[in-house]
BAVOMI-880361 format. One line per field, with one value per residue (C-alpha): residue number from 1; residue in three letters; x, y, z negated. Coordinates in steps of 0.001 Angstrom, whole numbers, plus 500000, padded with zeros to 6 digits. Example, Ala and Ser with C-alpha at 12.3 -4.5 7.8 and 13.67 -1.06 7.14 Angstrom:
% residues 2
nr: 1, 2;
rest: ALA, SER;
X: 512300, 513670;
Y: 495500, 498940;
Z: 492200, 492860;
This chain:
% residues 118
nr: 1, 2, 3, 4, 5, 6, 7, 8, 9, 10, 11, 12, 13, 14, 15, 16, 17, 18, 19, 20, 21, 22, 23, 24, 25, 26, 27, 28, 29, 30, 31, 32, 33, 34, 35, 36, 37, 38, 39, 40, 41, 42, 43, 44, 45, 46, 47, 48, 49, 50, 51, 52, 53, 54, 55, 56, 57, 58, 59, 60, 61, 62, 63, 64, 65, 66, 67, 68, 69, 70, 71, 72, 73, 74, 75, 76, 77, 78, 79, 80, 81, 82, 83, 84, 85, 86, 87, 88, 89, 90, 91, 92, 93, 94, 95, 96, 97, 98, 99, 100, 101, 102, 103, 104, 105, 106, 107, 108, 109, 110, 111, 112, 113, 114, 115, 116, 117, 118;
rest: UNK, UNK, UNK, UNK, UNK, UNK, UNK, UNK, UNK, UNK, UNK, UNK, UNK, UNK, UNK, UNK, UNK, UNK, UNK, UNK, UNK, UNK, UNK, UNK, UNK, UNK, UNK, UNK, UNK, UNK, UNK, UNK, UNK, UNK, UNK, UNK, UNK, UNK, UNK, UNK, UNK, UNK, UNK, UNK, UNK, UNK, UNK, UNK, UNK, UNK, UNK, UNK, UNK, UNK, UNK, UNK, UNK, UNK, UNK, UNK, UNK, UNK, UNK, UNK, UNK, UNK, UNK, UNK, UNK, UNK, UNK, UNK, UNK, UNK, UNK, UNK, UNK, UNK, UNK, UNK, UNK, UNK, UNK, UNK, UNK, UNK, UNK, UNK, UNK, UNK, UNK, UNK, UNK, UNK, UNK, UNK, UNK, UNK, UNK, UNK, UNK, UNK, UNK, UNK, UNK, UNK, UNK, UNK, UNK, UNK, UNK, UNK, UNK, UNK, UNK, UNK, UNK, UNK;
X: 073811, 071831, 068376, 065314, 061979, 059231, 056034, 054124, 056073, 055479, 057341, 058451, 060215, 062505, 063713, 063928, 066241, 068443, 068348, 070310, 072613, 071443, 071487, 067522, 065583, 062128, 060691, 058665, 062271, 062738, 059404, 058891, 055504, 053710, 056527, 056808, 058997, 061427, 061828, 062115, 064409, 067029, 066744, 067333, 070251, 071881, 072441, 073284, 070551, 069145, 065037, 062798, 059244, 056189, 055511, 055463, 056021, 059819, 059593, 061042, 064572, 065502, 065299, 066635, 069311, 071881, 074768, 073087, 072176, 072613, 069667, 066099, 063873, 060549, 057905, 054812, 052548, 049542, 048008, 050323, 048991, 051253, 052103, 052720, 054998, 057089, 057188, 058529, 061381, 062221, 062803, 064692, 066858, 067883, 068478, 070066, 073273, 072191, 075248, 075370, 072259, 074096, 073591, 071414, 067275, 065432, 061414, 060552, 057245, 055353, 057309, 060717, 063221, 064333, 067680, 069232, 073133, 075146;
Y: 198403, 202022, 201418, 203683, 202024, 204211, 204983, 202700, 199899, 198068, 200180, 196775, 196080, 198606, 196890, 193276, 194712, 196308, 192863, 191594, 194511, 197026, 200916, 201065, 203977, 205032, 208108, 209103, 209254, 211934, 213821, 213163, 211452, 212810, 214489, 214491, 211437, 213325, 215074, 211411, 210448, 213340, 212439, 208748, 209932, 212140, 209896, 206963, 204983, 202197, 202404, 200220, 201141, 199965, 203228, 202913, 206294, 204663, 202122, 203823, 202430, 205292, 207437, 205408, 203490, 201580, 202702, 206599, 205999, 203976, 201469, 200931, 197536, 198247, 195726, 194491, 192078, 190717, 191171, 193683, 193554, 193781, 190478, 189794, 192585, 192210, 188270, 189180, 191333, 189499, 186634, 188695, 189888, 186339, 184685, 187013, 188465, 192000, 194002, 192828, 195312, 198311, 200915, 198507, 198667, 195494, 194562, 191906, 189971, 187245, 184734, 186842, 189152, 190473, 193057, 194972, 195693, 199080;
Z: 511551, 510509, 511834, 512010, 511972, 513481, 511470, 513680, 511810, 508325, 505845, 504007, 507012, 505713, 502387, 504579, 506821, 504002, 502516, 505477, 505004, 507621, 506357, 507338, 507210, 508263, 510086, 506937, 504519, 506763, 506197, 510448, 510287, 512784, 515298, 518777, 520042, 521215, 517516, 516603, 519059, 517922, 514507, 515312, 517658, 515135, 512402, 514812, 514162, 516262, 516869, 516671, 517793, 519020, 520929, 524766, 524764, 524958, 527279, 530011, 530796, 533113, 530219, 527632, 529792, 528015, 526807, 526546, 523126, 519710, 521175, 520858, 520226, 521048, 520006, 522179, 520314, 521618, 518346, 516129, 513126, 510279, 508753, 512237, 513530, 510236, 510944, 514376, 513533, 510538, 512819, 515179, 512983, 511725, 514639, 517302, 516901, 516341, 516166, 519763, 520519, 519917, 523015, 524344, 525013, 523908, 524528, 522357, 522992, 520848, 522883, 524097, 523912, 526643, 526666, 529007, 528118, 528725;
């Protein structure tokens, strides 16, 4: 799967994921610290890359409905600090079926993931 983890995420996150085999790539390879989302969300769009994010900014599922885009896990911790985030993902991303997520939008909690399907 080609990913594109947003700045707000661990940037080792980047070389775990590419150990599973993903094509992962972060905001910042791109020079886009710092944009406007929707800057992001072109980039992310134009080279077919899933997002994950913690920015709420892309929580809305009427904008980002399924099946409009290459999909979009966004991450709400209680308490997202980084050992924790990467934990979370990392443990995402070996137990779910991922490839499954494409074109879909994903919230995933301490305790769940929740996904909504094209």
């Amino acid at each position: 799967m080609r990913i594109k983890l947003d700045e707000n995420l661990p940037v080792v996150l980047t070389g775990v994921l590419r150990s599973y085999g993903h094509d992962a790539d972060t905001v910042a390879d791109e020079r886009l610290v710092g944009q406007p989302d929707e800057t992001i969300w072109q980039a992310a769009q134009r080279s077919e890359r899933f997002l994950i994010t913690q920015d709420l900014d892309f929580s809305d599922i009427r904008t980002f409905a399924p099946g409009t885009h290459y999909g979009v896990l966004l991450v709400r911790l209680a308490k997202p600090g980084r050992r924790a985030l990467l934990e979370r993902v990392r443990s995402l991303f070996e137990r779910e079926d991922v490839e499954a997520w494409r074109g879909c939008f994903l919230v995933a909690t301490d305790r769940k993931l929740r996904i909504r399907r094209p």
